[in-house]
C-alpha positions as CSV (number, residue, x, y, z in Angstrom):
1,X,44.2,-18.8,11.9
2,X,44.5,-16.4,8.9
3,X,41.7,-13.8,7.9
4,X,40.1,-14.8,4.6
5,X,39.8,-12.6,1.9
6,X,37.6,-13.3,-1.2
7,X,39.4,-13.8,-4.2
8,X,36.6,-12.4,-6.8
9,X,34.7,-9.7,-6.9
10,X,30.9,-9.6,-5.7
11,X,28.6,-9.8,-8.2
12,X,26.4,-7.0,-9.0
13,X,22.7,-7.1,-6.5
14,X,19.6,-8.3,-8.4
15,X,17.2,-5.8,-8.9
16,X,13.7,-6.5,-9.8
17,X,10.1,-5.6,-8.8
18,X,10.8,-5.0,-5.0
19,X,7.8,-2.5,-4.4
20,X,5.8,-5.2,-6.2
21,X,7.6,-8.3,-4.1
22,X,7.0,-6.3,-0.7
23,X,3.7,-5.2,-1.1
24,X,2.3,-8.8,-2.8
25,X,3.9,-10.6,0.5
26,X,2.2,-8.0,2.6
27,X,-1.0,-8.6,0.9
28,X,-0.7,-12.4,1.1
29,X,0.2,-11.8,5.3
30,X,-2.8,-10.1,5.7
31,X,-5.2,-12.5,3.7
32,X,-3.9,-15.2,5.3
33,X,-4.8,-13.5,9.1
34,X,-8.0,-13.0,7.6
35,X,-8.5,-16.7,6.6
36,X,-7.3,-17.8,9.8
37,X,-10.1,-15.1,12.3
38,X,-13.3,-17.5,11.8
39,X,-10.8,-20.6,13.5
40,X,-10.2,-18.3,16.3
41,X,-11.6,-20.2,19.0
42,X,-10.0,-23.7,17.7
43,X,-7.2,-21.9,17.1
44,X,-7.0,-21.0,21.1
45,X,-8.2,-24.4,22.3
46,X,-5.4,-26.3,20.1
47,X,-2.6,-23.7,21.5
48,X,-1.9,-22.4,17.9
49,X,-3.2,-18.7,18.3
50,X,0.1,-17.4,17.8
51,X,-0.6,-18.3,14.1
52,X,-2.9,-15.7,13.8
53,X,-0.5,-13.0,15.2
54,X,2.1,-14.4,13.2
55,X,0.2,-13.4,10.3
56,X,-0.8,-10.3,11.8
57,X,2.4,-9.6,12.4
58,X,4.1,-10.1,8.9
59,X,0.9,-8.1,7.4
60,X,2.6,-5.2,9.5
61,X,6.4,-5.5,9.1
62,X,5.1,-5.4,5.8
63,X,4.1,-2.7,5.6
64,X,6.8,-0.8,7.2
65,X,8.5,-2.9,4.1
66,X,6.2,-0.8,1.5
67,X,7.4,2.5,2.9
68,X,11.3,1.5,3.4
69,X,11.3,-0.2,-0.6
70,X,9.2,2.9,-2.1
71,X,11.4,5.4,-0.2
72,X,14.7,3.2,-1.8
73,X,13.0,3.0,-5.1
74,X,12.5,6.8,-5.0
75,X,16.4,7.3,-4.1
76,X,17.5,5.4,-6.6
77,X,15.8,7.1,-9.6
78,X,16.8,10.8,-7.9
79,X,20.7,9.6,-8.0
80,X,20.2,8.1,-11.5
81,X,18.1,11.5,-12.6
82,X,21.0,13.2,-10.7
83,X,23.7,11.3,-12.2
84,X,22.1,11.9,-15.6
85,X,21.9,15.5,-15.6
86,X,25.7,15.7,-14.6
87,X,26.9,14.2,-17.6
């Protein structure tokens, strides 16, 4: 079987609001756990707790997400400031 190879180059990434994306997703995680905490005890009976730490759970990894995108964000203008000041 022969190794592929792409025949086009890759396009150039998308870049848009990502602190805004994260921390709005973040947000949303964390208002639904908090919608979810007055079901808590039908939530348990019906076997579908794991909802609520599912929610819990993407409130968090989000944000580790904040700190990871701001940190990028921050990178990115350094090297462009950087980049700049070279020319």
């Amino acid at each position: 079987m022969a190794k592929w190879t792409p025949t086009h180059e890759a396009p150039e990434p998308l870049e848009g609001p990502v602190v805004a994306t994260v921390t709005g997703g973040a947000i949303l995680w964390f208002v639904l756990f908090l919608a979810q905490l007055p079901f808590y005890g039908w939530l348990d009976d019906h076997g579908h707790l794991w909802w609520l730490w599912t929610c819990l759970a993407g409130a968090g990894l989000g944000l580790i997400g904040i700190w990871y995108v701001r940190g990028r964000d921050a990178a990115i203008k350094r090297d462009a400031a950087a980049q700049e000041a070279a020319q």
